[in-house]
Every structure is written in C-alpha cells, then in structure tokens.
C-alpha positions as CSV (number, residue, x, y, z in Angstrom):
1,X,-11.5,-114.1,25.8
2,X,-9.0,-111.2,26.0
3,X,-10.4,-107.9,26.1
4,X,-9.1,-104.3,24.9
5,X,-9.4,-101.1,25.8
6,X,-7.8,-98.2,24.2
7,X,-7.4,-94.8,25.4
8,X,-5.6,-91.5,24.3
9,X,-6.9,-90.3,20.7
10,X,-7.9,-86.9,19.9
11,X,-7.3,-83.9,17.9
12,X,-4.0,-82.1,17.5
13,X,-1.8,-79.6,15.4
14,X,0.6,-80.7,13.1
15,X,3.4,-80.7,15.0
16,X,1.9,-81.8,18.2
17,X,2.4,-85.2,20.3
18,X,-0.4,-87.8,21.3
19,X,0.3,-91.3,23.4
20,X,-2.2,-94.3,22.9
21,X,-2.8,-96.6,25.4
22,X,-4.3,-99.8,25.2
23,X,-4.8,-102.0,28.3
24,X,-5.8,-105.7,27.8
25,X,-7.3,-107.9,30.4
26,X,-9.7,-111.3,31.1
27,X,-8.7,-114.7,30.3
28,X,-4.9,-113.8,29.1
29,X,-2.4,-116.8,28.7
30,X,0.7,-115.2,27.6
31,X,0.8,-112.2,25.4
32,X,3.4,-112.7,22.7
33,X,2.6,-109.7,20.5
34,X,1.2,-106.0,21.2
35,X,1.0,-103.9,18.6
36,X,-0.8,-100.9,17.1
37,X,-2.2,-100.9,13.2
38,X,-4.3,-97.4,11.4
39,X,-6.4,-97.0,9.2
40,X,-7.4,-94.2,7.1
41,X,-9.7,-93.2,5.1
42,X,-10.0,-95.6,2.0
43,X,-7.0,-96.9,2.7
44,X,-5.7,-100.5,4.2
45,X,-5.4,-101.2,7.7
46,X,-1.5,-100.5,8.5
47,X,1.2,-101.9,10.8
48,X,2.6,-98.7,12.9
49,X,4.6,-100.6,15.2
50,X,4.7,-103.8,17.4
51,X,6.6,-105.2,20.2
52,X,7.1,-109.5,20.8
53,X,7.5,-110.3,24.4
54,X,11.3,-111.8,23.3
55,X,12.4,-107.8,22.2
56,X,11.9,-107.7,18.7
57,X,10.1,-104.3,18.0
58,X,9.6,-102.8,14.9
59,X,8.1,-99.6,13.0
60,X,6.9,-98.5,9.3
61,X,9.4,-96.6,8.1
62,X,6.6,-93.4,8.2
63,X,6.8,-93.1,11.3
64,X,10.2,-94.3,12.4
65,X,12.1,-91.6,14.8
66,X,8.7,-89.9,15.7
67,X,7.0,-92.9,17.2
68,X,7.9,-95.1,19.9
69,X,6.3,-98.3,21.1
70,X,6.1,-99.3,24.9
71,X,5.0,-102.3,26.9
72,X,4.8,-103.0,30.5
73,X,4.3,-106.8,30.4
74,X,3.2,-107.1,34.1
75,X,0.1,-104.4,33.7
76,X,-0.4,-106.4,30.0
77,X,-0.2,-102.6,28.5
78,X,1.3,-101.0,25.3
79,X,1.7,-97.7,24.9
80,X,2.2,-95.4,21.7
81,X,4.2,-92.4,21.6
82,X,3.3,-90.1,18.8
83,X,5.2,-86.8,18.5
84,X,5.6,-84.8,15.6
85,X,2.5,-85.6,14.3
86,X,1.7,-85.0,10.8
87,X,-1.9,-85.1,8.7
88,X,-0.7,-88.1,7.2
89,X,-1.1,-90.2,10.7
90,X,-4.7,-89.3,10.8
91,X,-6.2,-92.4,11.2
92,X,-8.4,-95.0,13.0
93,X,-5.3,-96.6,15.4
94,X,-6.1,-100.0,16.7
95,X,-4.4,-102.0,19.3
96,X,-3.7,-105.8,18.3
97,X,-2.3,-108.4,20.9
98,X,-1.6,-112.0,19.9
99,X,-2.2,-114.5,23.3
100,X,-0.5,-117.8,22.9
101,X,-2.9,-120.0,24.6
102,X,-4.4,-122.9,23.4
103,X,-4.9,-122.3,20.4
104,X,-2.8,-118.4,19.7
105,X,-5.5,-115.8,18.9
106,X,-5.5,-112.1,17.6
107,X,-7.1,-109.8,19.5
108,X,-8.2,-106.4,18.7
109,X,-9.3,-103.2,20.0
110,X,-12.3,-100.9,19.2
111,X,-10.1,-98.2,17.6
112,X,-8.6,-94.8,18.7
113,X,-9.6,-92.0,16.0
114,X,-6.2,-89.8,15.7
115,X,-7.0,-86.6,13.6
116,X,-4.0,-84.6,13.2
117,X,-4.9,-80.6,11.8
118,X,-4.5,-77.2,11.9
C-alpha cells in the first residue's frame, strides 16, 4: 500500500498564488506517474497536470502558463505551483500517483480544498 498525504490548500484572492504538496510513502515500487486532478462543485473530476518519471509532463490548457508541476523523485514528492489563481480553480485538488509494481496501481490522495475569492 502506498499512502498520500497532501498539504498546501487554502483560501486566496483572485490573483494570488498557492503550492500543493503531496508526499507519498509505504510499500512504493516505482512511481511512474504523479499527478494532481480537481474537482468542483457538480462538476467531473479533472486532470490539472501530471508528470511520468520518463519527462513527459503535461497541463489542461486552463491552467497552462499559470501552473507548474514539480517532482523530486528521490523524496517521492510532487508539487503544484498555482499562481494567478482565478475562481474558476476553486476546487477539491487531489494528488494521483501510479506505482508500477506487481500489478501497477492508482493511488490517490484525500483532497486539498483550493477556494479562490475575494
């Protein structure tokens, strides 16, 4: 079992800047894939941006330029940088991680609430 924790939501202005943290740890094989999903209100859980252990990172195009995904593969951490936050990233953010032992398995985090307002 791989476990997650997350760290770093909260309130902020429009505007404003947040970083997400999720830090994974227990019976880890290999982590292929860390990545962080939202989910708002009535709306369908979302891929934000994700990073595979061979370089292949990506974003939604929402938040491309204001968003930057980090991972530091000896700590087995990932990091979100949010800056210039709008309302429309308030969300639930989750971390994801994919652990290729045998067999692969998603894991996922508790959730990060990310409320962004004046």
């Amino acid at each position: 079992q791989v476990q997650l924790v997350e760290s770093g939501g909260g309130l902020v202005q429009p505007g404003g800047s947040l970083r997400l943290s999720c830090a994974a740890s227990g019976s880890i094989f290999s982590i292929y894939f860390m990545g962080w999903y939202r989910q708002a209100p009535g709306k369908q859980r979302e891929l934000v941006a994700s990073n595979t252990i061979d370089g292949n990172t990506n974003y939604a195009d929402s938040v491309k330029g204001r968003f930057t995904i980090s991972r530091d593969n000896a700590k087995n951490t990932v990091s979100l940088q949010m800056n210039s936050l709008k309302p429309e990233d308030t969300a639930v953010y989750y971390c994801k991680v994919i652990d290729m032992g045998l067999p692969p398995r998603d894991y996922w985090g508790q959730g990060t609430q990310v409320t962004v307002s004046a």
